[in-house]
MOPAC internal coordinates of N, CA, C and O (Angstrom, degrees):
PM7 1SCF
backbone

  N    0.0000 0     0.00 0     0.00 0    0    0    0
  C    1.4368 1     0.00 0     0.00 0    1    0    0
  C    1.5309 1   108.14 1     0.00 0    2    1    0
  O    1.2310 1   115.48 1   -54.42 1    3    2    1
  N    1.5591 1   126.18 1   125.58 1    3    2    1
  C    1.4035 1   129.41 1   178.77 1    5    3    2
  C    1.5024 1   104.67 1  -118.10 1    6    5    3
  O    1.2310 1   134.22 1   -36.83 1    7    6    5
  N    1.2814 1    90.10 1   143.17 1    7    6    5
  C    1.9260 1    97.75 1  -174.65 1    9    7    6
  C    2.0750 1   101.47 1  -107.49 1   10    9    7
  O    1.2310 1   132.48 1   -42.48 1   11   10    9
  N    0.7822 1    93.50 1   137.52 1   11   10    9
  C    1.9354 1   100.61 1  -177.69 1   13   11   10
  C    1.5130 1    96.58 1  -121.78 1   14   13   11
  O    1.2310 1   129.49 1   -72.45 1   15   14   13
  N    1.7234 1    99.31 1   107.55 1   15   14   13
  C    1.0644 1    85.83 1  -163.78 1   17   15   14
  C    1.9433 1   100.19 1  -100.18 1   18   17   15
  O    1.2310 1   111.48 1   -31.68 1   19   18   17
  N    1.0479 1   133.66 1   148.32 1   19   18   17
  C    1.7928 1   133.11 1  -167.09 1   21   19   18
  C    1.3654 1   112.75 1   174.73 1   22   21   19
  O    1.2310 1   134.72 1   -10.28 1   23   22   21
  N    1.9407 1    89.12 1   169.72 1   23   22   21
  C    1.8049 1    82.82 1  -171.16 1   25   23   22
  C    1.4999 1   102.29 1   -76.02 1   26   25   23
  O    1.2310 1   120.45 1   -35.31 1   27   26   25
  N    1.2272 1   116.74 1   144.69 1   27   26   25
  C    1.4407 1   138.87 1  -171.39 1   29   27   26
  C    1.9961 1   108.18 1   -78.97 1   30   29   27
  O    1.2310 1   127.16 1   151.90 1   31   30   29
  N    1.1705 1   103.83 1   -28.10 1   31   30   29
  C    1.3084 1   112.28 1  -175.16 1   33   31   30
  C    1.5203 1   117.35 1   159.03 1   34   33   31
  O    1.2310 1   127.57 1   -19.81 1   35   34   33
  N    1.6668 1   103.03 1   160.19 1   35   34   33
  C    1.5790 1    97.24 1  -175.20 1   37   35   34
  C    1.6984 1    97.89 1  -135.66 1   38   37   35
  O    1.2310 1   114.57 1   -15.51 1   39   38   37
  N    1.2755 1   127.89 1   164.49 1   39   38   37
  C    1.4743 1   116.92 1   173.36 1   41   39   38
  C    1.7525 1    84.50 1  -169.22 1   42   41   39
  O    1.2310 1   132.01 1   -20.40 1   43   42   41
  N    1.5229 1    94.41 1   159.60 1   43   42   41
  C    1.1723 1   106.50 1  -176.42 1   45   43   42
  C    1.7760 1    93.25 1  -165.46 1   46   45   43
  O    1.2310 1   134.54 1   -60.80 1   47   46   45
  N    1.6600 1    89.49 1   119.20 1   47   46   45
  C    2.1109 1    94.00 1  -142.87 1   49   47   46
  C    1.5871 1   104.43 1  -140.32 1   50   49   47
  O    1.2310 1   119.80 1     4.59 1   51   50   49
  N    1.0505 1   117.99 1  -175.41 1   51   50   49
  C    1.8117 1   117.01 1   171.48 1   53   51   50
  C    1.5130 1   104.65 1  -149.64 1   54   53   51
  O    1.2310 1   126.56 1   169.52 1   55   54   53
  N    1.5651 1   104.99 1   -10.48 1   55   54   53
  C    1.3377 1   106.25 1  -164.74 1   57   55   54
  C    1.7785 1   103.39 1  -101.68 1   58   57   55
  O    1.2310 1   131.31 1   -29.32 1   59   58   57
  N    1.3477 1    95.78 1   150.68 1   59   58   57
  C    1.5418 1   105.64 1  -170.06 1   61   59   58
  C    1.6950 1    93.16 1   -74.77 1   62   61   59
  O    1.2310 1   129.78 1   -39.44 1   63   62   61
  N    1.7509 1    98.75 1   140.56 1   63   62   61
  C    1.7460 1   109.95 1   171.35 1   65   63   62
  C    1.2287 1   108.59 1    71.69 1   66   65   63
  O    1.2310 1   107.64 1  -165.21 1   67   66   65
  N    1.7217 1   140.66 1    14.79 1   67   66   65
  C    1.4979 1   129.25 1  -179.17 1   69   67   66
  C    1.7288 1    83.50 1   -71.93 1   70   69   67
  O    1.2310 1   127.59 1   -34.41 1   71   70   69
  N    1.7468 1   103.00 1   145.59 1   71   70   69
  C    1.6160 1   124.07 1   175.64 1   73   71   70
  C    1.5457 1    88.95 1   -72.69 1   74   73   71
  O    1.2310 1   127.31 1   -42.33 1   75   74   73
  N    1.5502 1   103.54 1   137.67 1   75   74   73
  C    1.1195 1   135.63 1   166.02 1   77   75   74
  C    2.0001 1   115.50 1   -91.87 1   78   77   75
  O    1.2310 1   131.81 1   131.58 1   79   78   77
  N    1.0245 1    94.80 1   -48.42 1   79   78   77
  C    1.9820 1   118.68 1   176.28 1   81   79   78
  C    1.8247 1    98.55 1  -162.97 1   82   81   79
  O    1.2310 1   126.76 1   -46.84 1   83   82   81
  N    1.4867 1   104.61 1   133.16 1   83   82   81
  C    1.5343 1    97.19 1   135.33 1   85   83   82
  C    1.5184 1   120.24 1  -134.70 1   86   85   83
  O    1.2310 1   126.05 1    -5.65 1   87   86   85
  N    1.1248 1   105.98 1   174.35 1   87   86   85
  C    1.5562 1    85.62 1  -167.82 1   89   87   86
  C    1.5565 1   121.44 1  -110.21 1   90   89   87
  O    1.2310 1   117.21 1   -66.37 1   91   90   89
  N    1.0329 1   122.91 1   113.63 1   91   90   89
  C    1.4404 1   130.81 1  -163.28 1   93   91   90
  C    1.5893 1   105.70 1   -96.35 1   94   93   91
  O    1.2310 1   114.16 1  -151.32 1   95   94   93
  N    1.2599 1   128.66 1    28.68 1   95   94   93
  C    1.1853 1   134.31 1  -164.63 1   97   95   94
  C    2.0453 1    96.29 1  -107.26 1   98   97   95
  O    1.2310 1   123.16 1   -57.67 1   99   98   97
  N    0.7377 1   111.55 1   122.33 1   99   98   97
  C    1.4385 1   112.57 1   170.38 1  101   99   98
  C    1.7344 1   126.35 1   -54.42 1  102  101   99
  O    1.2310 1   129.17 1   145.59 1  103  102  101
  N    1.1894 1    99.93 1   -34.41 1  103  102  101
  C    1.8890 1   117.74 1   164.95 1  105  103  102
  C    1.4540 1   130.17 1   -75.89 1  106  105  103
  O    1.2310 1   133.82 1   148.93 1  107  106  105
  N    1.5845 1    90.89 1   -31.07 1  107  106  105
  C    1.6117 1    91.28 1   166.54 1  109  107  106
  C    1.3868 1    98.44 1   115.86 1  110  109  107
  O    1.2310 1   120.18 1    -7.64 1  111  110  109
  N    1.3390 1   117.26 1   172.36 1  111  110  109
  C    1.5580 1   124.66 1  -169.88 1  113  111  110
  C    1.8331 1   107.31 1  -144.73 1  114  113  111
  O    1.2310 1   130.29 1    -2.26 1  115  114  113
  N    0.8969 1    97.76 1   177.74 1  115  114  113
  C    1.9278 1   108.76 1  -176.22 1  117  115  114
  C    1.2973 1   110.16 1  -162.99 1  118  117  115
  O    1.2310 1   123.35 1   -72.39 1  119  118  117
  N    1.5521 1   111.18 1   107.61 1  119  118  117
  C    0.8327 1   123.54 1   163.03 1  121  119  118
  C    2.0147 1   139.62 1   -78.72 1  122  121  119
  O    1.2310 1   117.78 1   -89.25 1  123  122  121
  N    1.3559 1   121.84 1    90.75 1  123  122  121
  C    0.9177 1   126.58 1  -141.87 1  125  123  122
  C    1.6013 1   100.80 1   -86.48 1  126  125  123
  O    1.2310 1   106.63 1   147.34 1  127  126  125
  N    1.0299 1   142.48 1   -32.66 1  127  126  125
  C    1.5187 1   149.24 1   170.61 1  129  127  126
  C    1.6757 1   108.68 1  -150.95 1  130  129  127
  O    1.2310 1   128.93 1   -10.44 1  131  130  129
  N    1.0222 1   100.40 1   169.56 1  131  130  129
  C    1.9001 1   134.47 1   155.19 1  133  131  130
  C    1.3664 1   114.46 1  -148.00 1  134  133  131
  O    1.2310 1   138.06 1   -24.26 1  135  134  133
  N    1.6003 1    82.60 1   155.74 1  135  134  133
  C    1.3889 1    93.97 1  -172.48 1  137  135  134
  C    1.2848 1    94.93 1  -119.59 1  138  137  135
  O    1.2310 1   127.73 1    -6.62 1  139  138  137
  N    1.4059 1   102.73 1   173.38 1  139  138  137
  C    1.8961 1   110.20 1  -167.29 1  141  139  138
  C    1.4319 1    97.68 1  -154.19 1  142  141  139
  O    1.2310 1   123.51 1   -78.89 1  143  142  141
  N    1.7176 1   110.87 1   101.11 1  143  142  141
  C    1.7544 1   108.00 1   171.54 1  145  143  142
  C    1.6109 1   100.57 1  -100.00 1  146  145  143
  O    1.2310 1   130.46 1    -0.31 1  147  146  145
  N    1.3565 1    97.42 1   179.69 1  147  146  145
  C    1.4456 1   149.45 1  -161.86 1  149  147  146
  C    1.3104 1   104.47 1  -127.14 1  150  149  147
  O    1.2310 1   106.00 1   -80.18 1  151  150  149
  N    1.0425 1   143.60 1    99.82 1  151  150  149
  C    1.6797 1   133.49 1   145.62 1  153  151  150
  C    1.6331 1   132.50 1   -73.68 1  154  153  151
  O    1.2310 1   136.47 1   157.56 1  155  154  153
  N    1.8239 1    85.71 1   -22.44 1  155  154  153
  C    1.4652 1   103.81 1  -156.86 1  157  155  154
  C    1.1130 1   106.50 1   -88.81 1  158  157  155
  O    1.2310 1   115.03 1     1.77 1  159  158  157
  N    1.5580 1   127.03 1  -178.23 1  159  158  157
  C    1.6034 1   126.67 1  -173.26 1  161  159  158
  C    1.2973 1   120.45 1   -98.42 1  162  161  159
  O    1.2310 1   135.60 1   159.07 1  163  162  161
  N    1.9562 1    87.42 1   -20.93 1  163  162  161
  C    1.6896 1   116.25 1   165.40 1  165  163  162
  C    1.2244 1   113.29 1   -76.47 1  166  165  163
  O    1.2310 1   120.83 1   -38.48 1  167  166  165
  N    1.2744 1   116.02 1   141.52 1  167  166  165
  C    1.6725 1   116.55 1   165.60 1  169  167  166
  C    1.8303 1   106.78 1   -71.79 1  170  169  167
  O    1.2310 1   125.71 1   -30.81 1  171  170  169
  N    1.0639 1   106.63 1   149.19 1  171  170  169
  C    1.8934 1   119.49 1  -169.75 1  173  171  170
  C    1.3591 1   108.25 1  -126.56 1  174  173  171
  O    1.2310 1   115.48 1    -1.19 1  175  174  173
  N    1.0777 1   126.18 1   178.81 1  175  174  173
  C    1.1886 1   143.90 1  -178.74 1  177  175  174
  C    1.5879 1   138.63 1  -150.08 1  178  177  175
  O    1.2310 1   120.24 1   -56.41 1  179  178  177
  N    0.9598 1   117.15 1   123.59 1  179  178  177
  C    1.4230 1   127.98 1  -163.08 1  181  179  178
  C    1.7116 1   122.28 1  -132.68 1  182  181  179
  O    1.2310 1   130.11 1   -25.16 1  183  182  181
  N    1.6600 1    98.11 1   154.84 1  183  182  181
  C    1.7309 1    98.55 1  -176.99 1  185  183  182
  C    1.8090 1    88.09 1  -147.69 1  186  185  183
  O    1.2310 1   141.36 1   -30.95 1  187  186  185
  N    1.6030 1    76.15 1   149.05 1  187  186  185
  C    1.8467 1   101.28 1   169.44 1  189  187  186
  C    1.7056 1    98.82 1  -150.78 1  190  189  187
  O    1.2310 1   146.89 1   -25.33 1  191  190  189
  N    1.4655 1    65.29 1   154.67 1  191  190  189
  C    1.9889 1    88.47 1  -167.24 1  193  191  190
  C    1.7661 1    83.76 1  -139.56 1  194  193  191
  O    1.2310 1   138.70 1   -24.35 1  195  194  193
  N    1.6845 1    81.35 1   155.65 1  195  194  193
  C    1.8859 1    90.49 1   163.65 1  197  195  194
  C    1.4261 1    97.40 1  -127.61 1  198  197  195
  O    1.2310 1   132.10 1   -51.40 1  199  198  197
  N    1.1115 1    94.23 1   128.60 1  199  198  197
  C    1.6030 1   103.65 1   176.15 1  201  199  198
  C    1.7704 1   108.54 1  -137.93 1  202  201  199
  O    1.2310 1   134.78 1   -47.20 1  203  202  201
  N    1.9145 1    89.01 1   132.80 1  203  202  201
  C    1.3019 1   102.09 1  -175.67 1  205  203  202
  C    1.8316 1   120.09 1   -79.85 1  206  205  203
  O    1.2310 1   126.52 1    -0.30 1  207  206  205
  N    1.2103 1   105.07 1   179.70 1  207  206  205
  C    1.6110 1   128.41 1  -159.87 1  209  207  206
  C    1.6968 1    95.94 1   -60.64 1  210  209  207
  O    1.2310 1   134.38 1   155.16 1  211  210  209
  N    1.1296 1    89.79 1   -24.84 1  211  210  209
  C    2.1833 1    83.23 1   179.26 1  213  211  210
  C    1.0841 1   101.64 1  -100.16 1  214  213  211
  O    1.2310 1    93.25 1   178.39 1  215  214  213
  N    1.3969 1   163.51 1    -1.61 1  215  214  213
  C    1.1783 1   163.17 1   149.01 1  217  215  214
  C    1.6685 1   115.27 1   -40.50 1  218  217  215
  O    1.2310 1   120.98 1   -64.56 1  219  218  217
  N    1.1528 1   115.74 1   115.44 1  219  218  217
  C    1.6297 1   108.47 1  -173.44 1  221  219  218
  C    1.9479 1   106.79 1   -97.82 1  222  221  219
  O    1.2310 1   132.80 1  -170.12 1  223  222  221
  N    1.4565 1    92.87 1     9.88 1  223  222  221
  C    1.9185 1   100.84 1  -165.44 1  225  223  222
  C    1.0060 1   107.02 1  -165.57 1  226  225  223
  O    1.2310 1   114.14 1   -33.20 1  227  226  225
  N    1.4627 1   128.69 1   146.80 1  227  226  225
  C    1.3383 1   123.61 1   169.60 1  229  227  226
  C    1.5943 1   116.95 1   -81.21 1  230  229  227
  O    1.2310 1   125.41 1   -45.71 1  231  230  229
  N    0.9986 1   107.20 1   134.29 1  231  230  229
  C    1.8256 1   107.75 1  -167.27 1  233  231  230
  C    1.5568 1   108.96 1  -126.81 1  234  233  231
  O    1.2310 1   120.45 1    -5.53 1  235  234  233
  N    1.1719 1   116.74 1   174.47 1  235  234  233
  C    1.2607 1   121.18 1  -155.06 1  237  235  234
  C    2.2184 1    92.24 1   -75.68 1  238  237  235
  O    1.2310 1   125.53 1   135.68 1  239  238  237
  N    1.5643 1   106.97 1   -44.32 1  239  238  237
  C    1.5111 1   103.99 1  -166.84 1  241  239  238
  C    1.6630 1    97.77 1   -68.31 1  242  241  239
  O    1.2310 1   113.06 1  -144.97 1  243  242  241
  N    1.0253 1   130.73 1    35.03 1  243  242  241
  C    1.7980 1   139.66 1  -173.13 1  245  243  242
  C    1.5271 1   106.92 1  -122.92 1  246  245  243
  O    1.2310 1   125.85 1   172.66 1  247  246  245
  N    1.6211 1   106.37 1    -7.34 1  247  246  245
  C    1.8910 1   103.39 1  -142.46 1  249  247  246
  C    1.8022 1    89.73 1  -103.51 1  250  249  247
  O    1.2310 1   123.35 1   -55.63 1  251  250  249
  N    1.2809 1   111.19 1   124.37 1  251  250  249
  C    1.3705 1   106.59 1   161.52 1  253  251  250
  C    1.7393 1   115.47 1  -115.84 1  254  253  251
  O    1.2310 1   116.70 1  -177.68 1  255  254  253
  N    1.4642 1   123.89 1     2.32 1  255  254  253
  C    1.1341 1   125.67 1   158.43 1  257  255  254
  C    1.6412 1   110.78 1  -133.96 1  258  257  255
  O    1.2310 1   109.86 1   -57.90 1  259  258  257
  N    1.3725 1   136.63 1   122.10 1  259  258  257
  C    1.5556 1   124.60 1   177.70 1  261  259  258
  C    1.6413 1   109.25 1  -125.83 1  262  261  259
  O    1.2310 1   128.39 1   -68.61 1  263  262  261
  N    0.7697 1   101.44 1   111.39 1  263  262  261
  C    1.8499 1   103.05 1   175.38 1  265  263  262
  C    1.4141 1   124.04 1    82.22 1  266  265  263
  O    1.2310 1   123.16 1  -169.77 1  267  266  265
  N    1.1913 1   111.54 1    10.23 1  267  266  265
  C    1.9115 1   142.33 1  -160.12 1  269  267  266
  C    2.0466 1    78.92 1   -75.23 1  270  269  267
  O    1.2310 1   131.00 1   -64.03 1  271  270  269
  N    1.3452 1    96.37 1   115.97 1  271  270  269
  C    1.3283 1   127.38 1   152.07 1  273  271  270
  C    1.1337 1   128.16 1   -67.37 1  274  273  271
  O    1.2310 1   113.20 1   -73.88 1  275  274  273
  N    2.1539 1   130.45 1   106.12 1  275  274  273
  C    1.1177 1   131.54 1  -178.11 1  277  275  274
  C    1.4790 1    99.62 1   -98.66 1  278  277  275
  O    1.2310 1   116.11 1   -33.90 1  279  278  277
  N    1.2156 1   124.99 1   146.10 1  279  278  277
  C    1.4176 1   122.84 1  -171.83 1  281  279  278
  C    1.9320 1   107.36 1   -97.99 1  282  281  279
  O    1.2310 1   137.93 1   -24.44 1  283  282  281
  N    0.9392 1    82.87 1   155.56 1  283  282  281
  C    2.2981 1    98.59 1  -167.38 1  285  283  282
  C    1.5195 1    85.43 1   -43.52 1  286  285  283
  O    1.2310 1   132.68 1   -25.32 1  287  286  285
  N    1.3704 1    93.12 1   154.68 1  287  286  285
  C    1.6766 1   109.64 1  -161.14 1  289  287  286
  C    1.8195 1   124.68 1    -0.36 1  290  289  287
  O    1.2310 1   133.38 1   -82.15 1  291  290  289
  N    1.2022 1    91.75 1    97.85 1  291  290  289
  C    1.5846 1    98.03 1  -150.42 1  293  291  290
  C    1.6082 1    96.22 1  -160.56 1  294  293  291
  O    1.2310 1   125.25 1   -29.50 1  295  294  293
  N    1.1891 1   107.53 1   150.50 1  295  294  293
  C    1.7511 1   123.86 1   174.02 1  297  295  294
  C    1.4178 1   111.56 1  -134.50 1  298  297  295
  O    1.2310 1   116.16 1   -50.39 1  299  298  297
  N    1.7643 1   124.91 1   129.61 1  299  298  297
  C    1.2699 1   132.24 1   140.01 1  301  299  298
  C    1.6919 1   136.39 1   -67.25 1  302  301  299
  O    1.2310 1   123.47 1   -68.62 1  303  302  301
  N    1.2675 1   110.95 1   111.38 1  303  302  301
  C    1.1478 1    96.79 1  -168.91 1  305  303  302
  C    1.7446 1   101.22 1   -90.56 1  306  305  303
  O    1.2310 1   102.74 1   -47.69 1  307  306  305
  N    1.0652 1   149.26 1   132.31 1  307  306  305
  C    1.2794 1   161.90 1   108.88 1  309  307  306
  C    1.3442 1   149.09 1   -15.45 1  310  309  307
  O    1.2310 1   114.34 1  -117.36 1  311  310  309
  N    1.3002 1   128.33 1    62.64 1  311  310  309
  C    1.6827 1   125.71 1  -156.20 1  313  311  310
  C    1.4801 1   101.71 1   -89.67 1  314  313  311
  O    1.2310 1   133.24 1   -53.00 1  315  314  313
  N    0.6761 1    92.02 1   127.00 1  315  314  313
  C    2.0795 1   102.77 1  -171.02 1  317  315  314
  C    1.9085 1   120.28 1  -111.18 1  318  317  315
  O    1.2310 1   131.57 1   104.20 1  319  318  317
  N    1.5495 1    95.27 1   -75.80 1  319  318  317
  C    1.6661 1    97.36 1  -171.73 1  321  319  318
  C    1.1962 1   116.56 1    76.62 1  322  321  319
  O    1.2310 1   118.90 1  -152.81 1  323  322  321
  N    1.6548 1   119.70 1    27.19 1  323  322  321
  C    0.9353 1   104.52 1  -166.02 1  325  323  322
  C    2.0883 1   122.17 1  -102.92 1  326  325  323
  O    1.2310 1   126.67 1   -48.17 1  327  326  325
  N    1.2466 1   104.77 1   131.83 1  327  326  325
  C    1.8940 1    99.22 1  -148.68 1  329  327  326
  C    1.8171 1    85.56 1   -84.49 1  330  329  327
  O    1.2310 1   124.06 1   -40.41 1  331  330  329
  N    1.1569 1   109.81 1   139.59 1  331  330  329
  C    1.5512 1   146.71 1   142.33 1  333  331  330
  C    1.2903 1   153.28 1   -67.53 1  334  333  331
  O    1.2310 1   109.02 1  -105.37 1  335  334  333
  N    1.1663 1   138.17 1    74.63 1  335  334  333
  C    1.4151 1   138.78 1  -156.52 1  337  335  334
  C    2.0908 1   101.00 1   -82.92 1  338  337  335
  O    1.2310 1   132.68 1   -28.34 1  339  338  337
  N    1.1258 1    93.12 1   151.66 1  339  338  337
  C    1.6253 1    95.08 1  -166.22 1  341  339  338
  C    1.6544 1    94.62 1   -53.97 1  342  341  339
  O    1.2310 1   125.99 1   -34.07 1  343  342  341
  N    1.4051 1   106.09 1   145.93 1  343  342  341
  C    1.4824 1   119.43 1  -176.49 1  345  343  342
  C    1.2676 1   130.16 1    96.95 1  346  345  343
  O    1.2310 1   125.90 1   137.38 1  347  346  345
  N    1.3230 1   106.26 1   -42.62 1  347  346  345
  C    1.4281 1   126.73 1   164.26 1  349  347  346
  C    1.6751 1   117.75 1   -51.19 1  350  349  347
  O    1.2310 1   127.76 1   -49.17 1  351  350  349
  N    1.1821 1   102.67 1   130.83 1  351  350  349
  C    1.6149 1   103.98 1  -176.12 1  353  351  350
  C    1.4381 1   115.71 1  -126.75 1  354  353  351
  O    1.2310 1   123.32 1     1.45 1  355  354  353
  N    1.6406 1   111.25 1  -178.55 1  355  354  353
  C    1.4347 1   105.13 1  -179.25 1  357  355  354
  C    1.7763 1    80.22 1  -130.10 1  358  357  355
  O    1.2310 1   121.47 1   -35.27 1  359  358  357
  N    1.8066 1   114.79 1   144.73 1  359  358  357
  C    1.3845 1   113.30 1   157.96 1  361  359  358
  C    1.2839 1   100.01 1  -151.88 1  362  361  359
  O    1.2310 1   133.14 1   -18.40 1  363  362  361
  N    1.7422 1    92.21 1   161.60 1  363  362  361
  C    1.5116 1   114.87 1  -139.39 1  365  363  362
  C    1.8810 1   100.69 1  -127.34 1  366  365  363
  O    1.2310 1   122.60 1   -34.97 1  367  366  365
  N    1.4017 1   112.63 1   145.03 1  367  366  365
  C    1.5059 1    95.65 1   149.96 1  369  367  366
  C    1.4143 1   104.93 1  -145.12 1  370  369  367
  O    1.2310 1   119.99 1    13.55 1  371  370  369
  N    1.2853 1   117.62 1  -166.45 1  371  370  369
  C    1.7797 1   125.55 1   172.89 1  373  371  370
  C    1.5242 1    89.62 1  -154.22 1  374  373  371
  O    1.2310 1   134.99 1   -17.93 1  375  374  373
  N    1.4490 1    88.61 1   162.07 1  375  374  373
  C    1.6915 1   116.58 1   175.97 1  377  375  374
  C    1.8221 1   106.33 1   -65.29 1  378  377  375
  O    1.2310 1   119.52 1   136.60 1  379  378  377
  N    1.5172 1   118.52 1   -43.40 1  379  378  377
  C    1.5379 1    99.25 1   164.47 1  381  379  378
  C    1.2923 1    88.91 1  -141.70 1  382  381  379
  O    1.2310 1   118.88 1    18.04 1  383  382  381
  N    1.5561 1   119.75 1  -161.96 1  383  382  381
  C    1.1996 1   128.39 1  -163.58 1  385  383  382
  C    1.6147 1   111.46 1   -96.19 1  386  385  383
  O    1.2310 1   122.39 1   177.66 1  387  386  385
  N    1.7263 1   113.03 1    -2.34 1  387  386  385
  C    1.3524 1   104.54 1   134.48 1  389  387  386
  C    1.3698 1   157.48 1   -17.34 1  390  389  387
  O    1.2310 1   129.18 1   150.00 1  391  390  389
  N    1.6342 1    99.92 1   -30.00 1  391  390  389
  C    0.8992 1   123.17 1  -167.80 1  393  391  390
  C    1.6807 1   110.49 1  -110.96 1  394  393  391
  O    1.2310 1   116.63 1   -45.67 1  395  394  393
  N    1.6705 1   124.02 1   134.33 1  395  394  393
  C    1.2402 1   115.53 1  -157.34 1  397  395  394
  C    1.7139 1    96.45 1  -129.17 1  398  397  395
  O    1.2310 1   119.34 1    11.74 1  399  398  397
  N    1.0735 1   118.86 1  -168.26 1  399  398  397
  C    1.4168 1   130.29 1  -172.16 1  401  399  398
  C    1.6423 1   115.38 1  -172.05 1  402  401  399
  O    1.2310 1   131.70 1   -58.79 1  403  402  401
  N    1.6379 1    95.01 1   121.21 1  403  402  401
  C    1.8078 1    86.13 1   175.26 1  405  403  402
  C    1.6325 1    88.00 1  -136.27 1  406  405  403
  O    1.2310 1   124.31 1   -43.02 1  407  406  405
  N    1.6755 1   109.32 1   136.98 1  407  406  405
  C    0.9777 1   121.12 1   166.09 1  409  407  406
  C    1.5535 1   119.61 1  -100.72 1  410  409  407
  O    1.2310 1   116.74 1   -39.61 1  411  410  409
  N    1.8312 1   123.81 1   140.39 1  411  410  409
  C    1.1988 1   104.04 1  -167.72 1  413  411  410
  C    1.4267 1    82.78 1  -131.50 1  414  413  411
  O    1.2310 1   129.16 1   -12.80 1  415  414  413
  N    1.6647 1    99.95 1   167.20 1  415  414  413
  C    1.6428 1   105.07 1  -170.76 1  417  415  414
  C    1.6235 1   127.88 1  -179.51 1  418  417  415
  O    1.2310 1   121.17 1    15.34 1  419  418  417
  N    1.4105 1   115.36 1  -164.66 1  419  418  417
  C    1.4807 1   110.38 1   168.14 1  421  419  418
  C    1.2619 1    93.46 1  -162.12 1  422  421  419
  O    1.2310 1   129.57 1   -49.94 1  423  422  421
  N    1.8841 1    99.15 1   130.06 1  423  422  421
  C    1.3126 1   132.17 1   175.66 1  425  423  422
  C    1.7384 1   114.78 1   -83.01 1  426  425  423
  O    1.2310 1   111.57 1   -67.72 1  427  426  425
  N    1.4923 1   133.49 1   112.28 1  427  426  425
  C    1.3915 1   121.72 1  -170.73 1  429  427  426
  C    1.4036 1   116.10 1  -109.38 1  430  429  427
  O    1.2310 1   121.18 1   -74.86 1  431  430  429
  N    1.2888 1   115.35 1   105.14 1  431  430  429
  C    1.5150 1   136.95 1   177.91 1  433  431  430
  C    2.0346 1    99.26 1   -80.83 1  434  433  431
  O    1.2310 1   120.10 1   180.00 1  435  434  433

């Protein structure tokens, strides 16, 4: 079993559920943090959910951040761990495109 470890994905979105990472890896993936910027002068707001391969929508039992306030030029950091079976994804939005996203991680082959 080899772990690759890299950034998993980046998005910087307004729209509810844009994919952040999913994981197309057959072994599975781990998501170890995200990050959550601020560009703006305004404080913004943002939600991520992980929602798996049978999920046809992102729904509220998916949501592990909803409406979480980043403050004007400012970053959330996020410690997660959270494991991934191929298909399974993480998606993200913000109030405008102020708002950025970096996912970091390890992919397991």
């Amino acid at each position: 079993m080899a772990l690759t470890y890299k950034v998993l994905g980046t998005a910087s979105t307004v729209t509810g559920g844009t994919a952040l990472y999913t994981n197309a890896t057959s072994g599975g993936a781990v998501v170890s943090s995200i990050i959550v910027s601020n560009s703006s002068s305004a404080s913004k707001t943002f939600a991520v959910h992980v929602v798996p391969t049978s999920a046809t929508a992102v729904a509220n039992q998916y949501c592990i951040a909803s409406g979480t306030t980043v403050p004007a030029n400012d970053s959330i950091i996020m410690t997660l761990g959270i494991a991934l079976a191929s298909g399974n994804s993480i998606k993200v939005s913000g109030s405008t495109t102020d708002v950025g996203f970096i996912a970091f991680g390890a992919e397991i082959s």
